[in-house]
C-alpha positions in Angstrom: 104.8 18.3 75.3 107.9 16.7 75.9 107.4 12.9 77.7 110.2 14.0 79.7 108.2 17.3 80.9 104.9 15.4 80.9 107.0 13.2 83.9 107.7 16.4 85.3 104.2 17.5 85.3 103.3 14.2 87.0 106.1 14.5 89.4 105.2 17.7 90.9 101.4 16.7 90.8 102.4 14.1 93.6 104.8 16.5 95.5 101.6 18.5 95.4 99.2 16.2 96.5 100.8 14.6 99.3 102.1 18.1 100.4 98.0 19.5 100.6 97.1 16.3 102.4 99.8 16.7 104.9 98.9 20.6 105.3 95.5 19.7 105.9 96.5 17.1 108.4 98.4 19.7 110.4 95.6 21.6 110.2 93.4 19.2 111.7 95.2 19.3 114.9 96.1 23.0 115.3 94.6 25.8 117.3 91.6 28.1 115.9 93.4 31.2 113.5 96.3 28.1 112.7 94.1 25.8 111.6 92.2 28.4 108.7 96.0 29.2 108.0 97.0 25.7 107.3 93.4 24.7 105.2 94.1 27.3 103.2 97.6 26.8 102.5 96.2 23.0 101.6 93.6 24.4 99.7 95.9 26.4 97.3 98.7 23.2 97.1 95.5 20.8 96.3 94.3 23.4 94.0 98.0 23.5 91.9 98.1 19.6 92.2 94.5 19.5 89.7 96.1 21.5 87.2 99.6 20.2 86.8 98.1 16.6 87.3 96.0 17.6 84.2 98.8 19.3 82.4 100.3 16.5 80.4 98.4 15.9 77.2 98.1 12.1 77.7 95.2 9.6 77.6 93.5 10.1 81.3 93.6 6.5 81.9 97.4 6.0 81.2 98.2 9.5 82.7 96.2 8.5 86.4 97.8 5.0 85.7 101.3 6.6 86.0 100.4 9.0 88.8 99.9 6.9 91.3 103.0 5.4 91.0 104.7 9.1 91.7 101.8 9.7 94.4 102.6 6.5 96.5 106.4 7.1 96.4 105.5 10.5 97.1 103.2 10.2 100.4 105.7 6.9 101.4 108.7 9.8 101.6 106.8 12.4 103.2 104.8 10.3 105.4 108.6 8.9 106.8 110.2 12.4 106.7 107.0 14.6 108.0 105.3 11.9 110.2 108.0 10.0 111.0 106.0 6.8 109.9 108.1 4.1 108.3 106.6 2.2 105.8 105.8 -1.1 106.9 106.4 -4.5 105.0 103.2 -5.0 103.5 103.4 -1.2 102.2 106.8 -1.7 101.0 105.6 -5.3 98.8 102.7 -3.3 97.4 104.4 -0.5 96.5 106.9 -2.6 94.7 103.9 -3.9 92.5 102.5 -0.3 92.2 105.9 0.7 90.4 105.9 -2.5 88.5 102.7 -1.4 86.9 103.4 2.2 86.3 106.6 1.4 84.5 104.6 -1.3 82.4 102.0 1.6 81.3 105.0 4.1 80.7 107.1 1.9 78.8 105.2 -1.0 77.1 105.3 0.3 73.3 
């Protein structure tokens, strides 16, 4: 597998993940029948996220290393546009570091 497509598979891990959590959140406050709709829906997103965070063929450490710089930036953009929550200053220093590191385990070589 391509590093370019492992990226990819990385990518859409973290679309995935943050997208479950923020089904299930909507879950958490919605009515009976909607709520079962919503956990499910989660469920199913949470369940694709595990296999395409999986997917790429590198070492785990390295791999989970990278993902959680695509997972922050990930959950910082749909926290804003889903939540309207803005990302504070503290948030935005640490995720600055966060990125730092994931493009030091991506590209040190």
């Amino acid at each position: 597998m391509s590093r370019a497509l492992s990226l990819f598979f990385l990518f859409i891990a973290a679309s995935m993940e943050a997208g479950g959590d923020a089904l299930i959140r909507k879950g958490l406050s919605a009515s009976s029948w909607q709520r079962a709709a919503w956990f499910l829906a989660g469920g199913l997103v949470l369940f694709g996220y595990g296999y395409a965070v999986n997917r790429p063929p590198w070492k785990f450490g390295e791999l989970l290393g990278l993902y959680v710089v695509f997972f922050f930036l990930m959950a910082q953009i749909q926290s804003w546009v889903l939540f309207q929550e803005i990302p504070s200053m503290p948030v935005r220093i640490g995720g600055t570091l966060i990125v730092a590191g994931g493009l030091i385990i991506a590209f040190w070589r």
